[in-house]
C-alpha positions in Angstrom: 0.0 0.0 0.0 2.7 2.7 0.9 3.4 2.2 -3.0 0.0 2.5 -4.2 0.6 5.4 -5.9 4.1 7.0 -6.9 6.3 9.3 -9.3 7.6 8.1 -12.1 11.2 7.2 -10.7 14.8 6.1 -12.8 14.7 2.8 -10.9 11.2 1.6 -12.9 12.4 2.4 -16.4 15.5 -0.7 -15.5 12.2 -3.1 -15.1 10.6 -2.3 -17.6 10.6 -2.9 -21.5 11.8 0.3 -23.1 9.1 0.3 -26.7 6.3 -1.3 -27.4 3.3 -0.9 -30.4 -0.1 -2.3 -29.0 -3.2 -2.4 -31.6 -6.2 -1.0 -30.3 -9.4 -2.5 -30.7 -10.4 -0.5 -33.4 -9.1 -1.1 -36.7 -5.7 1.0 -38.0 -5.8 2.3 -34.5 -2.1 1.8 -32.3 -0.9 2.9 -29.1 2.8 3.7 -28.3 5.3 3.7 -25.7 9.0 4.9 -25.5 11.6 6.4 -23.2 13.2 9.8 -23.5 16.2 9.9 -20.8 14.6 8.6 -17.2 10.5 9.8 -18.8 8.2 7.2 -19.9 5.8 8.9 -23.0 3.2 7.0 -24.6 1.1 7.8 -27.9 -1.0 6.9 -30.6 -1.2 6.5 -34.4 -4.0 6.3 -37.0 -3.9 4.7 -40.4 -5.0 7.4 -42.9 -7.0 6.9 -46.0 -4.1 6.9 -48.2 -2.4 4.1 -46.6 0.4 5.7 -44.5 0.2 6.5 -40.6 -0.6 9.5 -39.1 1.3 10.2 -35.3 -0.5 11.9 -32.7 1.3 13.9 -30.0 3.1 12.2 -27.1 2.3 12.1 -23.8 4.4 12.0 -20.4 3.6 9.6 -17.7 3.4 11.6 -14.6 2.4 8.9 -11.9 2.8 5.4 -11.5 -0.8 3.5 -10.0 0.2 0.0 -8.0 3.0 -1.3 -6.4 3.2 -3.9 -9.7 1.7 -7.2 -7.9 -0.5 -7.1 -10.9 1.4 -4.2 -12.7 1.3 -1.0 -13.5 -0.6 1.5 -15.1 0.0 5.3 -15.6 -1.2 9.1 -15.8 -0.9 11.6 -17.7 -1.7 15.2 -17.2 -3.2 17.6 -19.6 -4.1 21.2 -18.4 -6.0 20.3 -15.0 -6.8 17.1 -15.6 -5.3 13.4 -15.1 -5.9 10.8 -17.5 -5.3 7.2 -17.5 -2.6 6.2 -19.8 -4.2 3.7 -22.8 -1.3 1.3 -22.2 -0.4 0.1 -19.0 2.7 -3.1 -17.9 1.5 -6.3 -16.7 3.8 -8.3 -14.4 2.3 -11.7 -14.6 2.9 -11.4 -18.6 5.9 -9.1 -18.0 4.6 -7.2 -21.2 3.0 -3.7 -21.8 -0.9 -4.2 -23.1 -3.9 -2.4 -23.4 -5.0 -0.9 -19.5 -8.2 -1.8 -17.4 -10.9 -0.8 -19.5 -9.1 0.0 -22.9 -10.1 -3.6 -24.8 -14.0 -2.9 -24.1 -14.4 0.8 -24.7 -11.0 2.6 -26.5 -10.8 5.9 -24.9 -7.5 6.8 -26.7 -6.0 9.5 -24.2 -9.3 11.2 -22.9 -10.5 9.0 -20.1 -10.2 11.9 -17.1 -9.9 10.3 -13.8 -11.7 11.5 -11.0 -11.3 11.5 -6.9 -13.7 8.6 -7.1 -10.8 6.6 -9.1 -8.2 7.4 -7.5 -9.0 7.7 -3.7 -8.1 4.1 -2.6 -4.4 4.7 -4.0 -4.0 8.2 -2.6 -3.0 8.9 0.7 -4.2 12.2 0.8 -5.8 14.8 -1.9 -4.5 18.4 -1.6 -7.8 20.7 -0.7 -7.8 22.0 -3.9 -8.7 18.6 -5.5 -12.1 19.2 -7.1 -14.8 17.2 -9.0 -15.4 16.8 -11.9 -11.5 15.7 -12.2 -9.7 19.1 -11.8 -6.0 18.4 -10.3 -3.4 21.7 -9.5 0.0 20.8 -10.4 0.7 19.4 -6.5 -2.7 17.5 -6.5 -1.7 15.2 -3.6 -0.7 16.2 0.4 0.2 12.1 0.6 0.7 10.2 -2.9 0.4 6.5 -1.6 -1.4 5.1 1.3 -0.1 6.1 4.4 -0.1 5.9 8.1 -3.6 8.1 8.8 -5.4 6.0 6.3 -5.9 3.0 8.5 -4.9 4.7 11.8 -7.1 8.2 11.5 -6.0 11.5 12.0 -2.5 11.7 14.2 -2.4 15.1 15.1 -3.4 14.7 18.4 -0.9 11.5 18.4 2.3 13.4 17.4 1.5 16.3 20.0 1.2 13.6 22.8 4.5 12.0 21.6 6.5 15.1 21.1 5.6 16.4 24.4 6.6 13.1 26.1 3.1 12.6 28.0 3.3 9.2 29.4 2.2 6.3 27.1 -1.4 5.2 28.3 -2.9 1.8 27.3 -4.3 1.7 24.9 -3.3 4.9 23.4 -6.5 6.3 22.8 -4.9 9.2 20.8 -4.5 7.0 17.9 -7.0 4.1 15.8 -5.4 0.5 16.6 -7.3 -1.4 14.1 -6.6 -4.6 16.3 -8.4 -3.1 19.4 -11.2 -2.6 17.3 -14.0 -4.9 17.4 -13.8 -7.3 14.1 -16.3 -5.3 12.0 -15.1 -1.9 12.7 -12.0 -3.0 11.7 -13.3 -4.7 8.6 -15.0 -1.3 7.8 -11.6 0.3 7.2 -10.6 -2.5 4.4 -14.2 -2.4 3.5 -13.6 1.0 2.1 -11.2 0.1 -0.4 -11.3 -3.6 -0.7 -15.3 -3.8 -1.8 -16.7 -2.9 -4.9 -19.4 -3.2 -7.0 -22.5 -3.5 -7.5 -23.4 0.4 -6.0 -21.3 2.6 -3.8 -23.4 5.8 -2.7 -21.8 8.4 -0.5 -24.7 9.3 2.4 -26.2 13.0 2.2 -23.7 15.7 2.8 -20.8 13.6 2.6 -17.7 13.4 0.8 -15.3 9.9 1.3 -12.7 11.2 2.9 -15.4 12.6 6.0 -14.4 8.6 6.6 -12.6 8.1 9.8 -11.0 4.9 11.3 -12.8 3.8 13.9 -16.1 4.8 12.9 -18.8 2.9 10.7 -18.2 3.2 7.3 -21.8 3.2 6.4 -22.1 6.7 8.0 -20.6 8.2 4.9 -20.6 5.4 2.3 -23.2 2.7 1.7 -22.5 -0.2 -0.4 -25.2 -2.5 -2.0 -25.0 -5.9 -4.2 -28.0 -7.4 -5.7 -28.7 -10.7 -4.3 -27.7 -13.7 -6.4 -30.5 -15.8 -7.8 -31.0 -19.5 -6.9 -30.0 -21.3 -10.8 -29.6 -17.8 -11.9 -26.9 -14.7 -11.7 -23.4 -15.8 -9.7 -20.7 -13.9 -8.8 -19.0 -12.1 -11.5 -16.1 -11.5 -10.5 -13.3 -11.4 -7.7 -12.4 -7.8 -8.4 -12.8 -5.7 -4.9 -15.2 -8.3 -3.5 -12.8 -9.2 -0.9 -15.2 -8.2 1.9 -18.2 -9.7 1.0 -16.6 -12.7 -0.2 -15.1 -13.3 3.1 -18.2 -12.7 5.0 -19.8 -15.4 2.3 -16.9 -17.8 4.1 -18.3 -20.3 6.6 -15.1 -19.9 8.4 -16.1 -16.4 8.6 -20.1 -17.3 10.0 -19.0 -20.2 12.7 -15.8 -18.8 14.0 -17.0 -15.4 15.0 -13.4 -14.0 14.8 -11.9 -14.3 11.4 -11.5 -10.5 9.8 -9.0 -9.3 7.2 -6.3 -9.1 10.0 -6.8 -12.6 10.6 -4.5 -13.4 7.8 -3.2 -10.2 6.5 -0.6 -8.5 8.2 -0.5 -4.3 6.4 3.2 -3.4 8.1 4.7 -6.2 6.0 4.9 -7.7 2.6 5.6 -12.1 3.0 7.7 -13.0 0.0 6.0 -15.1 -2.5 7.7 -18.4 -1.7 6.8 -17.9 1.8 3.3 -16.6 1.3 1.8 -20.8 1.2 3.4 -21.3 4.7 2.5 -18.1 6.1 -1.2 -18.7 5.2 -1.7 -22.4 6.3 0.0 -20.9 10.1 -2.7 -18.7 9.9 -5.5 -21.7 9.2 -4.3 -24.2 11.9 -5.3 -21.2 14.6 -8.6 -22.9 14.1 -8.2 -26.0 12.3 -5.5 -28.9 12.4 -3.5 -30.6 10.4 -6.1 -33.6 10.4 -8.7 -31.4 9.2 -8.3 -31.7 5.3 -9.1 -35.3 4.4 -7.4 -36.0 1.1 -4.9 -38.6 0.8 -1.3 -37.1 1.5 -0.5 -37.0 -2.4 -3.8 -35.3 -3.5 -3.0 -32.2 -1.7 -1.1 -29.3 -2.2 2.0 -29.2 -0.3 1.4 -27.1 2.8 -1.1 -24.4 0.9 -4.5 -24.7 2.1 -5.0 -21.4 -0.2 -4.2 -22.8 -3.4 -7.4 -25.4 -3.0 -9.8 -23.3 -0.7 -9.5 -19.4 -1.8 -8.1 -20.5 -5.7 -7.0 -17.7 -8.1 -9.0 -17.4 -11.2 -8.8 -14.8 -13.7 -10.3 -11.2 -13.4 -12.5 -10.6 -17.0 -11.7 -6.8 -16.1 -8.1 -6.9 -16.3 -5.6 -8.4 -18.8 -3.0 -10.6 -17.6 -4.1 -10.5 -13.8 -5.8 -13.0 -11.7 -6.9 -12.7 -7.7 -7.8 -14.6 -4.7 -11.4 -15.9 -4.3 -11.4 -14.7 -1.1 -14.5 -17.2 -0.2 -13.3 -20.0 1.8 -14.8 -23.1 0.3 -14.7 -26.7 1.5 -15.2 -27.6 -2.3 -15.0 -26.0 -5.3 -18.6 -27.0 -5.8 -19.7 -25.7 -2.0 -23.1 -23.8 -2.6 -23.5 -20.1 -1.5 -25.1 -19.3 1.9 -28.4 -18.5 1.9 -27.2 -14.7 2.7 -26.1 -14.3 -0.5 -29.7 -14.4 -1.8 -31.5 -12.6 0.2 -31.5 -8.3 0.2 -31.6 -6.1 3.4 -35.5 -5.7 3.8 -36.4 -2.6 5.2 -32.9 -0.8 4.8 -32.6 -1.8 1.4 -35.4 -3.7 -0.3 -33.9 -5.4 -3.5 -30.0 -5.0 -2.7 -28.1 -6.5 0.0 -26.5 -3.5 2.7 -22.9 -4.7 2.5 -22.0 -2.0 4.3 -24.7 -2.8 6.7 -23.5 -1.9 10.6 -24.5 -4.1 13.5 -25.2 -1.0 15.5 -28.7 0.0 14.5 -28.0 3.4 14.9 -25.5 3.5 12.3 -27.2 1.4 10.1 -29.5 3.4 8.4 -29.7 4.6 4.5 -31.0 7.7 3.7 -33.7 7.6 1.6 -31.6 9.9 -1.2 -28.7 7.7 -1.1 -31.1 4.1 -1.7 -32.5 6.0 -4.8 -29.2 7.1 -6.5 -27.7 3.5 -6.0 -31.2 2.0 -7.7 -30.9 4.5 -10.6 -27.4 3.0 -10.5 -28.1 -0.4 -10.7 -31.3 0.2 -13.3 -29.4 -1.2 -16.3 -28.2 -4.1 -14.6 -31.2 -4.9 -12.9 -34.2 -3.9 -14.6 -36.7 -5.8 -11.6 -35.3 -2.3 -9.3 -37.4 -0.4 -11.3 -40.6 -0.6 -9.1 -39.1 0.1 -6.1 -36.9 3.1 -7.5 -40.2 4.6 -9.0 -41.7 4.1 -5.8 -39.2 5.9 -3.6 -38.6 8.6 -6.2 -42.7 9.4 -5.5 -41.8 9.3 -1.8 -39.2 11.9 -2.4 -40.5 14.1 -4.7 -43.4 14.6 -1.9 -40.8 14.9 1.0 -37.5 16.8 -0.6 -39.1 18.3 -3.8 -36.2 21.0 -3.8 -33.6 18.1 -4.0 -31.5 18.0 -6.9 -31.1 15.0 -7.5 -34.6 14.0 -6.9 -35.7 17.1 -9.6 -33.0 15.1 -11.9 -34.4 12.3 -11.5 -38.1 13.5 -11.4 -36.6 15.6 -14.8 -35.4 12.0 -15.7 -38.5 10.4 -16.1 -40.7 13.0 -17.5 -38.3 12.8 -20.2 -39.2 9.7 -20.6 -43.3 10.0 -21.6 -41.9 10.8 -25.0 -44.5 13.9 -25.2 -43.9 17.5 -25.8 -45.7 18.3 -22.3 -43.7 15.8 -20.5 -40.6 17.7 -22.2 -41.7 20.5 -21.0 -42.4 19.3 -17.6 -38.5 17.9 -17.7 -37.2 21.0 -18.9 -38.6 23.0 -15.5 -37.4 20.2 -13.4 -34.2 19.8 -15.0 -33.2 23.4 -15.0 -34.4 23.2 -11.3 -32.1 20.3 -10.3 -28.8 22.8 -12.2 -29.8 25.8 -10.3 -29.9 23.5 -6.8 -26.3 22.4 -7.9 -26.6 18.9 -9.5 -23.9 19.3 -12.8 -23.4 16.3 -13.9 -23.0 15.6 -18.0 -26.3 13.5 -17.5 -28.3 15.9 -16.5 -27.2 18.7 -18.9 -27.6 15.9 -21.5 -31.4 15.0 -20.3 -32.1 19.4 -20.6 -30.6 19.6 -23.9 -32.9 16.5 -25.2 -35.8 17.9 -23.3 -35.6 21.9 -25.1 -34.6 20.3 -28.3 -37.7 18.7 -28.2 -40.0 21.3 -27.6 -37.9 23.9 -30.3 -35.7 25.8 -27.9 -32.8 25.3 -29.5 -30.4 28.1 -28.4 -30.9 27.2 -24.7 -30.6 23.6 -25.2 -26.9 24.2 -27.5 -26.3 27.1 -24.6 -26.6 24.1 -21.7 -24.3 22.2 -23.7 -21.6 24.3 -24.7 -21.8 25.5 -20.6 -21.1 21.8 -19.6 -18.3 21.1 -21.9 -16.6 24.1 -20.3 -16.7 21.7 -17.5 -16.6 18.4 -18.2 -14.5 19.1 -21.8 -13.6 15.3 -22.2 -17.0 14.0 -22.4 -17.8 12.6 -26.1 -21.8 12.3 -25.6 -21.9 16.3 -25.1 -19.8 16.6 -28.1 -22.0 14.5 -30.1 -25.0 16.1 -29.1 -23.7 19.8 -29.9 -22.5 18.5 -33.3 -26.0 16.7 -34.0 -27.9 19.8 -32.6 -26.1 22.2 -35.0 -26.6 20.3 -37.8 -30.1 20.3 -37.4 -30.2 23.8 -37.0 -28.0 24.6 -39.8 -25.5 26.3 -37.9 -22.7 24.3 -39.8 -19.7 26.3 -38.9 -20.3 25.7 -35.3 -20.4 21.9 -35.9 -17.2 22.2 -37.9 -15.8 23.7 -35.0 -17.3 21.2 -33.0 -15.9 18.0 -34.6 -13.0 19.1 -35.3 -12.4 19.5 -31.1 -14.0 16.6 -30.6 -11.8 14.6 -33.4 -8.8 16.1 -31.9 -9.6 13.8 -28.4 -11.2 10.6 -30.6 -9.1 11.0 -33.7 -10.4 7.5 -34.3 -13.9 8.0 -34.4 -15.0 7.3 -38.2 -18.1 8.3 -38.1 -17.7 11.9 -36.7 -14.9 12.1 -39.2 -16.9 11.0 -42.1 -19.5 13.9 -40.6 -17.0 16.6 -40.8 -16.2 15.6 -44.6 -19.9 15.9 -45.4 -19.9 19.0 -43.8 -17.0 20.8 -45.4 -18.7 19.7 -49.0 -21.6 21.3 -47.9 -20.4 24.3 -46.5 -18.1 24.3 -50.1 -21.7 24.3 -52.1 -20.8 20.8 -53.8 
């Protein structure tokens, strides 16, 4: 962790291949990497019509994400903003390839990253760290993980120290993880170490308000929809660490087993000890009687290898994780806790993040109807319940903004010129109350266009690319809006920004060709 995030340093170049050309998904499409003294650049390269390549601009790395268990992948900085680098270095493979994300959707060198990405490898943001995905040139107070991200804030620590108090015990002036109860201390991994399907920050709150010690699900809920007997199974391994564990029936019968059962933060255990280390940490509850395969069907000394196997992540190239559900078999069934949701907190979804303490255990009603709208596509059977609480809320916080988005949302939705309207007021509502997102200027564009109010729809537009200029759908829309309104210079000027981000985006650049002949009167 204390290598989570890092500068690009003289010692990485010596592990790392110096060039490499990796093909894109799209056709004629190539990404580049090469060194220039001690900096790493990276950049891309387009077939042209005529046969011959055309070179885009190159790009410095300017941090290093991961401490290359799985690899590495990089940023680059352009104006204000951080973007992930297209190609990233895979240690398993010990070759550079396409980065997390890059072989399903090819972002080229416009895929910002926000606090959101980048908040469970930073130690600290500097104050001036903003959303959408604004970063001054010093955009972290920590880079990597550090000491206050487990342990909590340690002013009040250092004080005591430097002033030579006497040492009480426990040091109450500092978080000690292992004095914490099992799943207050699970709630500081939790953060990090538990992903999908929907992470919604509670009213009010921003994720670093989080605090060791204190429930997680004050400022961050987590849901997962319930698997379905003969139906939907786990997905993935990626960040499910936490819930797989809890899945474990080590983890149900013994009462006691946590991340810190078996993971030890202050210290890496080599890789040819790591088997050892692990199966120590096993015979605290079982024995060495307890597995009953014959002596030669089992793995030597690794309990791991047969009871938390690796398998591959679908998300990541080249990288593979620990199931981190203890199984007897690899057949064992799934509890029945893994089908059934969190009636009354969260009907539908399972509270992962759910607190034993009924006090801190509660979802606000805002929070439950963002992570539904979240989880829509993915789960289409939400939809009743979302609808249902949205109708709650727009009787109860009518001035919300996301509830007017969402309220703005639907009407959009009737497909009428009324319910357009109807959006429009709500929509308009929900940006003067704050909410900016790209989605909601989107859904107000849509909703004037509809009803003939074409300069304020393009005027919403053109005011959220000024903040968020790295978003293609608002490009697209501009373009699409000023070709329908005949205002073909504009979308000229238009696609020719937006084909400087996606220079491989054929269909825009086919557009702009059509364009120019029309504006040329042939």
């Amino acid at each position: 962790m204390g290598r989570s995030l890092t500068q690009l340093t003289p010692d990485l170049k010596a592990a790392l291949p110096m060039t490499a050309d990796i093909p894109s998904k799209v056709p004629g499409h190539s990404y580049h990497i090469h060194w220039q003294g001690t900096d790493l650049y990276q950049s891309e390269s387009v077939l042209g019509g005529d046969g011959k390549r055309v070179n885009g601009p190159n790009y410095k790395a300017e941090y290093v994400v991961g401490a290359g268990v799985n690899g590495y992948t990089f940023l680059l900085r352009r104006g204000n903003w951080l973007f992930e680098a297209p190609i990233s270095y895979y240690s398993r493979s010990r070759a550079w390839d396409l980065s997390p994300g890059f072989d399903a959707y090819d972002a080229g060198f416009t895929r910002p990253i926000r606090t959101s990405c980048l908040e469970c490898h930073v130690g600290s943001f500097a104050s001036t760290v903003q959303e959408p995905a604004t970063f001054p040139p010093e955009p972290f107070r920590e880079a990597a993980i550090g000491c206050e991200n487990c342990h909590g804030p340690g002013e009040l620590h250092v004080r005591e120290r430097g002033a030579a108090q006497p040492l009480p015990s426990p040091d109450t002036s500092i978080v000690n993880p292992a004095r914490l109860t099992r799943d207050l201390a699970n709630n500081i991994c939790m953060r990090c170490h538990q992903g999908n399907d929907a992470r919604t920050l509670q009213p009010g709150k921003i994720s670093s308000d989080f605090r060791p010690g204190t429930w997680l699900n004050d400022t961050l809920a987590i849901f997962k929809i319930p698997l379905r007997q003969g139906g939907r199974v786990a997905e993935s391994d990626l960040l499910e660490h936490t819930f797989a564990m809890m899945l474990s029936r080590c983890y149900r019968a013994s009462g006691s087993l946590s991340c810190l059962t078996c993971h030890s933060i202050h210290e890496s255990v080599p890789v040819a000890e790591r088997p050892s280390s692990y199966r120590s940490k096993c015979l605290t509850c079982h024995t060495t009687t307890s597995c009953k395969l014959e002596i030669s069907q089992r793995q030597p000394d690794d309990c791991v290898a047969c009871h938390m196997p690796k398998r591959a992540v679908p998300t990541i190239s080249h990288a593979a994780l620990t199931n981190h559900r203890i199984v007897r078999t690899p057949d064992e069934p799934y509890p029945e806790v893994a089908y059934a949701d969190s009636v009354g907190e969260s009907p539908g979804l399972i509270h992962v993040s759910r607190s034993p303490e009924p006090e801190y255990n509660q979802v606000a009603p805002i929070t439950l109807l963002q992570a539904y709208r979240t989880l829509l596509a993915k789960e289409p059977t939400l939809r009743q319940k979302y609808l249902a609480l949205l109708d709650q809320l727009k009787r109860s916080q009518p001035a919300n903004p996301v509830v007017l988005a969402a309220a703005g949302h639907e009407e959009l939705a009737d497909g009428s010129n009324a319910g357009a309207e109807r959006a429009a007021a709500l929509l308009s509502q929900a940006i003067q109350q704050g909410e900016s997102s790209a989605e909601v200027s989107l859904d107000l564009a849509n909703a004037l266009d509809r009803n003939r109010r074409f300069d304020e729809a393009r005027h919403f537009l053109a005011e959220a690319l000024t903040r968020e200029p790295y978003v293609p759908t608002l490009y697209k829309a501009l373009i699409s809006l000023d070709v329908k309104t005949g205002k073909y210079q504009e979308a000229e000027r238009s696609m020719r920004a937006y084909l400087w981000l996606y220079p491989n985006d054929q269909t825009v650049g086919e557009l702009l060709k059509e364009i120019q002949l029309t504006r040329a009167g042939r």
